[in-house]
NUDO-174755 format. One record per residue (C-alpha): x, y, z. Coordinates in steps of 0.5 Angstrom, whole numbers, padded with zeros to 4 digits, always signed. Layout:
XYZ
...
This chain:
-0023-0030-0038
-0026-0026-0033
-0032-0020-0035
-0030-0013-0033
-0036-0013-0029
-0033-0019-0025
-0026-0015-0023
-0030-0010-0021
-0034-0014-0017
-0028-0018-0014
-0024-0011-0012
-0030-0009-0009
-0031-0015-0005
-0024-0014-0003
-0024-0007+0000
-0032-0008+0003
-0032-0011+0010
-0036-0008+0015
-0034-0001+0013
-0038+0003+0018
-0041+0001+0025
-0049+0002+0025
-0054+0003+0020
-0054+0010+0020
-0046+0011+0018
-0047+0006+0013
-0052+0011+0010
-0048+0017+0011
-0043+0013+0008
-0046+0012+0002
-0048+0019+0002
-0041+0021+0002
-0039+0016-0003
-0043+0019-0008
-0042+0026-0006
-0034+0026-0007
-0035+0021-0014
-0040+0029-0016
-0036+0034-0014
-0028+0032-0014
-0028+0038-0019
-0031+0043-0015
-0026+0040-0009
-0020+0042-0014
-0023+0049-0015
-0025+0050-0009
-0019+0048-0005
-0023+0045+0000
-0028+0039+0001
-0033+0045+0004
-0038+0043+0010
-0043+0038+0007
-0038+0033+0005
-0034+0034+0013
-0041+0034+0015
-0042+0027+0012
-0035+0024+0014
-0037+0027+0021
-0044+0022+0020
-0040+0016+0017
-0036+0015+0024
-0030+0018+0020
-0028+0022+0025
-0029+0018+0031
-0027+0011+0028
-0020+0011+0032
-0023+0015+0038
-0023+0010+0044
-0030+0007+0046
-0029+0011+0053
-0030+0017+0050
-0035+0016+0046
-0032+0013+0039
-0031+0007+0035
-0024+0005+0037
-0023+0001+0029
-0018-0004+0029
-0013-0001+0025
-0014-0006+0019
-0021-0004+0018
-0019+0003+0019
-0014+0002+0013
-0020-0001+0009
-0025+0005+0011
-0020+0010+0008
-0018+0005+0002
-0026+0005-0001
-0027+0013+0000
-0020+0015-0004
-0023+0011-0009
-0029+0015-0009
-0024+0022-0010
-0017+0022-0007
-0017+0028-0003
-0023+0026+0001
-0020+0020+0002
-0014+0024+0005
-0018+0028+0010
-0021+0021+0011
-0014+0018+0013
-0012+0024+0017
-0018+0021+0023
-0012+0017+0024
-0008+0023+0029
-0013+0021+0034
-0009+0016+0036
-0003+0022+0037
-0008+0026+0041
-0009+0020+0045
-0003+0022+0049
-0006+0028+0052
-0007+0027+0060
-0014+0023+0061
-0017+0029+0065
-0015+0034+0058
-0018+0028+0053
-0025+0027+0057
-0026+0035+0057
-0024+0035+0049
-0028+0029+0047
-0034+0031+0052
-0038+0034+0046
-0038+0029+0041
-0032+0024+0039
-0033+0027+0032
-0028+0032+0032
-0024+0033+0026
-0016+0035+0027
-0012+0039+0022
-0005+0042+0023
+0003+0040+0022
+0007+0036+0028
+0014+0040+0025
+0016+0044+0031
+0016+0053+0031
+0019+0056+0037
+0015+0058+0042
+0014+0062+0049
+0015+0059+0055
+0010+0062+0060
+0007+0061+0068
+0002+0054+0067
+0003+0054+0059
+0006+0057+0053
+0005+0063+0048
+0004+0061+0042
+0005+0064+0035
+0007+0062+0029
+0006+0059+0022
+0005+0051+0020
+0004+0049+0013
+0001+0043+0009
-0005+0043+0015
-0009+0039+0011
-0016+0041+0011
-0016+0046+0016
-0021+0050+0013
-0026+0044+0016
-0022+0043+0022
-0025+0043+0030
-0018+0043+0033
-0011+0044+0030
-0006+0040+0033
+0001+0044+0032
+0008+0042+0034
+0012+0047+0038
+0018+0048+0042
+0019+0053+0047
+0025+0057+0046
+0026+0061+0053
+0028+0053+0057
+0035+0050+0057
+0036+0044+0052
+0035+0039+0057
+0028+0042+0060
+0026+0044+0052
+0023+0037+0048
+0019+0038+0042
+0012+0038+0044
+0005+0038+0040
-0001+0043+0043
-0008+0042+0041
-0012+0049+0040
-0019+0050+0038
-0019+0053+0030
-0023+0059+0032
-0016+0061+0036
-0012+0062+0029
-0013+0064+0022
-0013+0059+0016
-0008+0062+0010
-0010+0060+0003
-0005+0059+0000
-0005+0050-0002
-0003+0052-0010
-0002+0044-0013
-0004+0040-0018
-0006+0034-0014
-0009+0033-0008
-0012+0040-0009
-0019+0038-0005
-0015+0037+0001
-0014+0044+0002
-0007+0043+0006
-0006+0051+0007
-0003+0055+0013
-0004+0056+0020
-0003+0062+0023
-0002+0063+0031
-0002+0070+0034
-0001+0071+0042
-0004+0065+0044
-0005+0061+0051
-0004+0054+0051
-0005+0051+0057
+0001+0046+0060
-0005+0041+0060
-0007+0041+0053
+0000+0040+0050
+0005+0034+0051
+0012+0031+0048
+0012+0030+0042
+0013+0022+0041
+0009+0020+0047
+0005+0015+0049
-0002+0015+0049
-0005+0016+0056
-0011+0008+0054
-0008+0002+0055
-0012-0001+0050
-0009-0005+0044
-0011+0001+0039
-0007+0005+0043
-0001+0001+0044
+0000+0001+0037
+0005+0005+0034
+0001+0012+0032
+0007+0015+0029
+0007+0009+0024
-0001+0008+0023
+0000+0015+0020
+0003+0013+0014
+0000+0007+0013
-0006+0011+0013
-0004+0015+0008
-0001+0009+0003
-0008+0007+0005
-0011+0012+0001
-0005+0011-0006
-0008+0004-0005
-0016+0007-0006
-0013+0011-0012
-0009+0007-0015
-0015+0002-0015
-0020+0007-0018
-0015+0007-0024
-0015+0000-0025
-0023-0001-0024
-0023+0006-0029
-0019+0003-0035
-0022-0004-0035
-0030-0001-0035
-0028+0003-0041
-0023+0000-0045
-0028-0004-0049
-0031+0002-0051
-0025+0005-0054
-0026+0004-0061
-0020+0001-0067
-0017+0008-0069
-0012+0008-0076
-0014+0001-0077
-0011-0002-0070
-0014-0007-0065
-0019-0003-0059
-0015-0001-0053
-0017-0008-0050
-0016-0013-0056
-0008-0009-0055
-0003-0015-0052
+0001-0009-0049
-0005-0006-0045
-0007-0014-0042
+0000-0015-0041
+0000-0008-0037
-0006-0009-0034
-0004-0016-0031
+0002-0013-0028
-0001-0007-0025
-0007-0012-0022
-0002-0017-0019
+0003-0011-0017
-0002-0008-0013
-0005-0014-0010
+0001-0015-0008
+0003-0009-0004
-0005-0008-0001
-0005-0016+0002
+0003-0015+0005
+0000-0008+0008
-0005-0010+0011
-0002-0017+0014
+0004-0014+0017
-0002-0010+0020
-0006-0015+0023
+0000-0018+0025
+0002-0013+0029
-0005-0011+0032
-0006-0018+0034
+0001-0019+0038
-0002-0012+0041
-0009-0016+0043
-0006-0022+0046
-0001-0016+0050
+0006-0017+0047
+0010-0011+0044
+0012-0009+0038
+0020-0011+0037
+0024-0006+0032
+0024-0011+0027
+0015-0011+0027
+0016-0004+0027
+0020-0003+0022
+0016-0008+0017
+0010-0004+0018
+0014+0003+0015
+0017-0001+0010
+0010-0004+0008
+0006+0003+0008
+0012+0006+0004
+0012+0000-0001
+0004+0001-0002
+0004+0009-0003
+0010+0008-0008
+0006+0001-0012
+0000+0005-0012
+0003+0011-0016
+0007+0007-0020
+0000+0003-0022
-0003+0009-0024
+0002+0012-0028
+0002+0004-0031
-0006+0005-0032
-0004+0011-0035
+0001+0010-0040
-0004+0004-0043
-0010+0009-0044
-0007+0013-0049
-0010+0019-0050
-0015+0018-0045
-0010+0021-0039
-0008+0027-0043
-0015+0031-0042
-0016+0035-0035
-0022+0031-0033
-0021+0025-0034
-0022+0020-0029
-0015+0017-0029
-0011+0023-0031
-0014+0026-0025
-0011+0019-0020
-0005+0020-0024
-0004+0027-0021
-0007+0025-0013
-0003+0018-0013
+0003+0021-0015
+0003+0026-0009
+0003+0020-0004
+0011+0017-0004
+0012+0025-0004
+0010+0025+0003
+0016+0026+0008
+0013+0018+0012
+0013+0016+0006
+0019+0019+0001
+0025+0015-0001
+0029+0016+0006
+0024+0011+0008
+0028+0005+0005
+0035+0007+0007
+0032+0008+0014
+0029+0001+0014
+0035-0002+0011
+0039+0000+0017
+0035-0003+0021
+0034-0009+0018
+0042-0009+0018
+0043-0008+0025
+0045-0001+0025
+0043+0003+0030
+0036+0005+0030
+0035+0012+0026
+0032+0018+0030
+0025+0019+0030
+0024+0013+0025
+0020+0008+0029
């Protein structure tokens, strides 16, 4: 029978390779780990993970990992930046969020290359925040005019940029499609107002625009493809999205499991029963768990090496690919929640206590599926597709 030790260990070896591209970032990556494992409750507190960890996620590559080497970033594989974002949300969920959330890289990606060099001209370690859902807006000369409020902008008080989704009002419909327009976050104001009980840290409040001027050149159709021809940027941004968010339920739900099989020999015989690791239920419950969620990770994970690996060789990705890379990210997200609550359940008491390390994934894993690219219309959606139906609106 394997140790507690040795399961940690081989969770670790299974979440490990190559997670940053130099000395330096490895370094920093280290820091980061340690600072979110110490402040997760001052993250829940504070509504924010505050500058020194953004600073951190900046310093680890986190931010330029799926920025095209020609501006200046690493340009990860996205199976890689999937293990990136999976180690840090074990360490604290909502910094595994904003983690996952250097994924909208590849959808600023569709910016003119004219617009991209000057954006990245700086530094490739920008962080975006905002909400693609469009508000109406003001078509202008070169431009548009933009107010409005976006919600769940998650970690815009950190942010460099917001990305916005907008659709001018004054066009007729055939000249008016849904676009997304990329402002310095100096240019708006942030509306605290994130009031939750998981993903606290990720501090997913307001945006709010008065009058401003987006120029035509730093706006683009919503749904575009990138302006690189890389493999990285042929993959599906939209898709990646949600595979990077179900990346991090997979951290969480990771750090539940390693939590529970830590302590659970400590848990001492209370009214004459066995300890909570002796129980038959617990290691029956445990197994389960163990095996469910290696199963969703290893599928997730396949589907999206497969997928980039026909990208490399320069084929495309057919419906069915990409159907599969949604239904993956959706499976994993709502495996991994429902591994926490397993890994709850089994620890008794443990889980009733606010700072309690699982209570804590509970309330974070729980969060995931609820996202609108993971909810339950996922399934339907997918099952549609792989039926014949005509492909849903949006969906890949």
């Amino acid at each position: 029978m394997l140790k507690a030790d040795s399961m940690r260990s081989m969770s670790r070896k299974a979440n490990d390779p190559e997670l940053a591209r130099s000395p330096e970032q490895q370094v920093a990556l280290t820091e980061l780990l340690a600072l979110a494992r110490e402040r997760r409750a001052e993250f829940d507190a504070h509504l924010s993970l505050g500058n020194e960890v953004m600073g951190r996620l900046r310093a680890a590559g986190v931010c330029r990992a799926m920025v095209s080497r020609e501006f200046g970033g690493d340009e990860l594989p996205p199976a890689d930046f999937l293990r990136l974002v999976e180690r840090i949300a074990a360490a604290d969920g909502s910094t595994g969020w904003i983690a996952s959330l250097a994924a909208t890289s590849l959808i600023v990606s569709a910016l003119p290359i004219a617009t991209l060099k000057q954006l990245f001209q700086g530094s490739a370690d920008i962080f975006f925040a905002g909400r693609l859902s469009p508000v109406p807006v003001t078509r202008v000369d070169k431009g548009l005019n933009v107010s409005g409020r976006w919600g769940w902008a998650s970690g815009c008080t950190g942010a460099d940029y917001f990305i916005l989704g907008v659709q001018a009002t004054n066009e007729s419909s055939s000249e008016n499609p849904a676009r997304l327009a990329i402002v310095r976050s100096d240019q708006g104001r942030v509306e605290t107002n994130w009031s939750v009980d998981g993903m606290r840290g990720t501090g997913s409040h307001d945006v709010v625009l008065d009058r401003v001027f987006v120029p035509d050149d730093w706006t683009f159709v919503r749904g575009a493809k990138s302006s690189l021809d890389t493999p990285l940027f042929r993959y599906p941004s939209g898709i990646f999205i949600p595979q990077a968010h179900a990346a991090v339920g997979l951290g969480i739900a990771r750090a539940a499991l390693d939590e529970f099989i830590g302590t659970a020999s400590e848990r001492g015989a209370t009214y004459g029963r066995p300890s909570l690791a002796d129980r038959a239920t617990a290691q029956s419950e445990l197994a389960k768990a163990e095996a469910e969620l290696r199963s969703a990770r290893a599928w997730l994970f396949a589907v999206t090496e497969d997928a980039f690996g026909c990208l490399s060789v320069g084929d495309d990705l057919d419906v069915t690919a990409r159907t599969l890379l949604r239904l993956a990210a959706t499976h994993a997200a709502r495996t991994a929640a429902e591994v926490t609550q397993a890994v709850y359940r089994i620890s008794g008491t443990v889980g009733m206590f606010t700072d309690s390390r699982i209570a804590r994934c509970l309330r974070d894993a729980i969060v995931i599926p609820q996202h609108v690219l993971l909810s339950e219309g996922t399934w339907e959606q997918a099952g549609h597709v792989l039926l014949g139906r005509a492909l849903p609106a949006g969906f890949v």
